[in-house]
C-alpha positions in Angstrom: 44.4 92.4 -117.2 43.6 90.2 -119.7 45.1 87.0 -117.7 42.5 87.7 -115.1 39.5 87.9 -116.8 40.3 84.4 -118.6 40.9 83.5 -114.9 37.1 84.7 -114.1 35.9 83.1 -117.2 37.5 79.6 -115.9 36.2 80.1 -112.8 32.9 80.6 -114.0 32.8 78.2 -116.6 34.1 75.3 -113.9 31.0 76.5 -111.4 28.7 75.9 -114.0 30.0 72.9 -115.5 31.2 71.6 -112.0 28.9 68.6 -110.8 27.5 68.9 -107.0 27.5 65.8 -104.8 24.9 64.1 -102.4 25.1 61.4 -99.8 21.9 59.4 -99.8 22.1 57.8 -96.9 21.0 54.3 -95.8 17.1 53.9 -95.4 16.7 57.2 -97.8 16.0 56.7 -101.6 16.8 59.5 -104.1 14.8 60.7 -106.5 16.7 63.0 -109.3 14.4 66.0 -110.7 16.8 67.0 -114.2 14.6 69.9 -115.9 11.4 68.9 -113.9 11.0 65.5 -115.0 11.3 62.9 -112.5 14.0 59.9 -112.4 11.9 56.4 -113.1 14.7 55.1 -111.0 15.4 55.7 -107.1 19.2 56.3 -105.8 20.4 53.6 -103.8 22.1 54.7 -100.5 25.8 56.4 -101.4 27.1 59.5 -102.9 25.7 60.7 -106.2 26.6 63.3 -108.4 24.4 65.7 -110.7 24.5 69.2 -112.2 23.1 72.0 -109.8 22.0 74.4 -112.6 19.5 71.4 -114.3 19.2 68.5 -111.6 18.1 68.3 -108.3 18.1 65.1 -106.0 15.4 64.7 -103.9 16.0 62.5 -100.6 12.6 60.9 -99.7 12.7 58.2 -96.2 11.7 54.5 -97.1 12.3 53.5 -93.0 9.9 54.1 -90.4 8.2 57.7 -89.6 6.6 58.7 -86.8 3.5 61.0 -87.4 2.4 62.5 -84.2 -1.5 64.3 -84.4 -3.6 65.8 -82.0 -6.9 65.3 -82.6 -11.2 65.8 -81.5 -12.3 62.5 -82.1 -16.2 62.5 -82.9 -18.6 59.8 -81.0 -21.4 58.0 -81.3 -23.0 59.8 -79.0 -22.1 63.4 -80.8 -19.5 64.0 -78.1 -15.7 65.2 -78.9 -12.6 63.4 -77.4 -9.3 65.1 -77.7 -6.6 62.4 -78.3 -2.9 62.1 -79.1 -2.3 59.7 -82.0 1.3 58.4 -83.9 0.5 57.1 -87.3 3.9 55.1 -88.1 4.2 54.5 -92.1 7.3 54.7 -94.5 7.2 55.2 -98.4 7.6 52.0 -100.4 10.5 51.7 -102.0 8.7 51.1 -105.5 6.8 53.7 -105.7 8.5 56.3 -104.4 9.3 58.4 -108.0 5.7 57.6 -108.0 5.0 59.2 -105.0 7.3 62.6 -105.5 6.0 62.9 -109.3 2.4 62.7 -108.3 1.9 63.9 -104.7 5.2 66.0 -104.1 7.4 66.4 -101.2 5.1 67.0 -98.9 3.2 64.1 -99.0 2.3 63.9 -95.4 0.3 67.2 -95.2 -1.5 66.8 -98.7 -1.9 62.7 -98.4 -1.4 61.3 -95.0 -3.1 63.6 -92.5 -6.1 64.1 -94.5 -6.9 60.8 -95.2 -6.4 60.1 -91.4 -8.8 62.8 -90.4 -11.3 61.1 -92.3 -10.6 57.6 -91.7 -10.3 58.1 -87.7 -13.8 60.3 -87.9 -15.7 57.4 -89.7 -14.2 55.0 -87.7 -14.7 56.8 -84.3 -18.3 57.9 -84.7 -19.0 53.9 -84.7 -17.9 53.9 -81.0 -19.7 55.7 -77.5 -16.7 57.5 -76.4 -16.0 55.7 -73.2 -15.0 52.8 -76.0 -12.0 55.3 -76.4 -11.0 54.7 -73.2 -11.7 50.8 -72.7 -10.4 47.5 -74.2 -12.1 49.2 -77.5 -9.2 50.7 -77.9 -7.4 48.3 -80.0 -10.4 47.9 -82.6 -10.3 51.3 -83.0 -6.9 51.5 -84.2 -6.6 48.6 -86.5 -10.1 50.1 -88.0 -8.5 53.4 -88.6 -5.0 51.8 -89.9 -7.5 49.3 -92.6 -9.3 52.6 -93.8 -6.0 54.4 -94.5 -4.8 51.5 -96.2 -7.6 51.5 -98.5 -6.6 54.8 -100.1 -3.3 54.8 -99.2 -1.8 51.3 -99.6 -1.7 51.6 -103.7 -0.5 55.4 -103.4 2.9 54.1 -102.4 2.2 54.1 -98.5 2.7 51.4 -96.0 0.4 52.2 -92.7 2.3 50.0 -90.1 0.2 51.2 -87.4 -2.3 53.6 -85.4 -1.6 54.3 -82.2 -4.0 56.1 -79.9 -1.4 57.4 -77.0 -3.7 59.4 -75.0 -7.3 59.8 -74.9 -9.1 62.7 -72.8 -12.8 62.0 -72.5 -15.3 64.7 -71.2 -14.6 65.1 -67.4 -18.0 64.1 -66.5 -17.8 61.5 -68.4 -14.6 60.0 -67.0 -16.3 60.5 -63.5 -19.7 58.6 -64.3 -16.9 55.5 -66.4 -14.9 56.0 -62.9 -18.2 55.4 -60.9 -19.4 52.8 -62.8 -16.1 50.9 -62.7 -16.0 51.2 -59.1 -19.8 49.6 -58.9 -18.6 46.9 -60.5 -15.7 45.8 -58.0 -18.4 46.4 -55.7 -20.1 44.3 -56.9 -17.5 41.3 -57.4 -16.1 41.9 -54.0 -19.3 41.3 -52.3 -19.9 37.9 -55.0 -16.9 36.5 -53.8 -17.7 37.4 -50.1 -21.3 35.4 -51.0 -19.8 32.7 -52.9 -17.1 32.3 -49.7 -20.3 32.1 -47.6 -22.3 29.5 -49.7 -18.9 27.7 -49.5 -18.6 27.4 -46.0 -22.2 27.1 -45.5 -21.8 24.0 -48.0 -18.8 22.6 -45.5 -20.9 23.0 -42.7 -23.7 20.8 -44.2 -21.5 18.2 -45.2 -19.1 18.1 -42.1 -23.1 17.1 -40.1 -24.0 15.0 -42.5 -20.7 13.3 -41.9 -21.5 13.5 -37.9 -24.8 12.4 -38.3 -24.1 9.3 -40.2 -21.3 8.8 -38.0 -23.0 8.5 -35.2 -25.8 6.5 -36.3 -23.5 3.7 -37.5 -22.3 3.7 -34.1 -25.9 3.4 -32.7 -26.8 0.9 -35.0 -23.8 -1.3 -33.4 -24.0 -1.0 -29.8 -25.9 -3.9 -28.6 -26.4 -4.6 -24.5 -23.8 -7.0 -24.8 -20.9 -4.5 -26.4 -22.3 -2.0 -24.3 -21.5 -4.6 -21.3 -17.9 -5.4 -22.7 -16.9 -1.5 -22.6 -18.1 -1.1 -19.1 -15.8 -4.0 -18.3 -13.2 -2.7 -20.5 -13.7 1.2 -18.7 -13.5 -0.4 -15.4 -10.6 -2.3 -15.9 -8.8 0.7 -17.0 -9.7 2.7 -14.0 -8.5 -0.3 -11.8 -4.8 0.0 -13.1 -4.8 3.8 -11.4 -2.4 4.3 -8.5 -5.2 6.1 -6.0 -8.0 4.6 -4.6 -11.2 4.8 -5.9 -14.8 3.7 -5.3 -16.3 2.1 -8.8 -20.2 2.1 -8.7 -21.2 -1.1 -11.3 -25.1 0.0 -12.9 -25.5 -3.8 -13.1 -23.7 -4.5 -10.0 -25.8 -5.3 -6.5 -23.0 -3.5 -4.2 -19.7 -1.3 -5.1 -16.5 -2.7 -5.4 -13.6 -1.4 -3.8 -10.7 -1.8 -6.8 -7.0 -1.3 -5.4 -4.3 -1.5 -7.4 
């Protein structure tokens, strides 16, 4: 009896005294809590060992998260759009026993997202919400990503970017952008079809000018006597035809019969 209760005494004794082991794996940093004081230290990737009764090693990501919100953007023009937004970030690797000692674990819900909220709504309410849906888009985004950084960037956070996935606008709003859009290729259609037009119309003018001054160069150089010499010239060529013919001369008292 009394083998097995030094036994049970070993046992116990080797579960308290017995260190534990973590893996902190690679793009993780660990941050070691002994007695609720923090580490000034991080843990490099590998396994580490610590005493479960006192310590506790905290794994915090240092790679790239992916923060995905849903959102009511406010407007300019007091309107609210609904959007899907991914804020990617990661911790620094510096400041992250900075990070867990002063914000916590949780650093997303008491840090991230409510600095975003208020970023996003300053930045939005700059912008008519059709600007949401437009080439706007991209302003927006690094706008919101600068504000965060403002507040965030010497917390310990790296904003890498903003990302508005999906934006649904008012649906009579997103008909009247539709219709206006539509207006405008209207609208460039028929200025090309005009421009076309002016083009030909401009082709036209200059293919008669052309014509025109063609024709009065030729005028200008037919004199009686070159006007004589073709006549020969016209008759001539008839004469070498195999048929008959009758060849009435203007200048000429009677016909001549040409055979070949």
């Amino acid at each position: 009896m009394k083998g097995v209760k030094s036994l049970i005494l070993i046992a116990l004794l080797s579960i308290v005294f017995l260190p534990s082991c973590v893996s902190v794996k690679q793009g993780n940093i660990g941050v070691k809590r002994s007695l609720g004081k923090i580490s000034e230290k991080g843990l490099e990737a590998g396994p580490r060992w610590f005493n479960p009764f006192v310590s506790r090693i905290i794994i915090v990501p240092v790679n790239t998260q992916n923060l995905e919100v849903n959102l009511a953007l406010p407007s300019k023009e007091g309107l609210n759009v609904n959007a899907e937004i991914s804020i990617l970030y990661h911790v620094k690797e510096d400041y992250v026993t900075d990070v867990v000692g002063s914000i916590g674990v949780d650093y997303e819900e008491t840090m991230i997202l409510p600095v975003f909220r208020a970023a996003a709504a300053d930045v939005t309410a700059n912008f008519m919400a059709k600007d949401m849906h437009t080439g706007f888009r991209l302003d927006i985004e690094k706008a919101i990503k600068i504000k965060m950084m403002e507040i965030l960037g010497n917390r310990g956070f790296e904003i890498e970017a903003v990302l508005l996935k999906s934006v649904q606008l008012p649906p009579g709003l997103y008909r009247a952008i539709e219709e206006k859009l539509e207006a405008e290729q209207d609208a460039q259609r028929m200025q090309f079809v005009l421009q076309k037009e002016r083009q030909e119309a401009e082709r036209k003018t200059i293919e008669a000018a052309g014509i025109r001054d063609a024709n009065k160069i030729i005028s200008e150089g037919l004199t009686p006597a070159i006007i004589q010499y073709k006549g020969i010239e016209a008759y001539r060529a008839l004469s070498n035809s195999p048929n008959t013919k009758l060849i009435i001369g203007q200048n000429m008292q009677q016909p001549l019969l040409l055979q070949p």
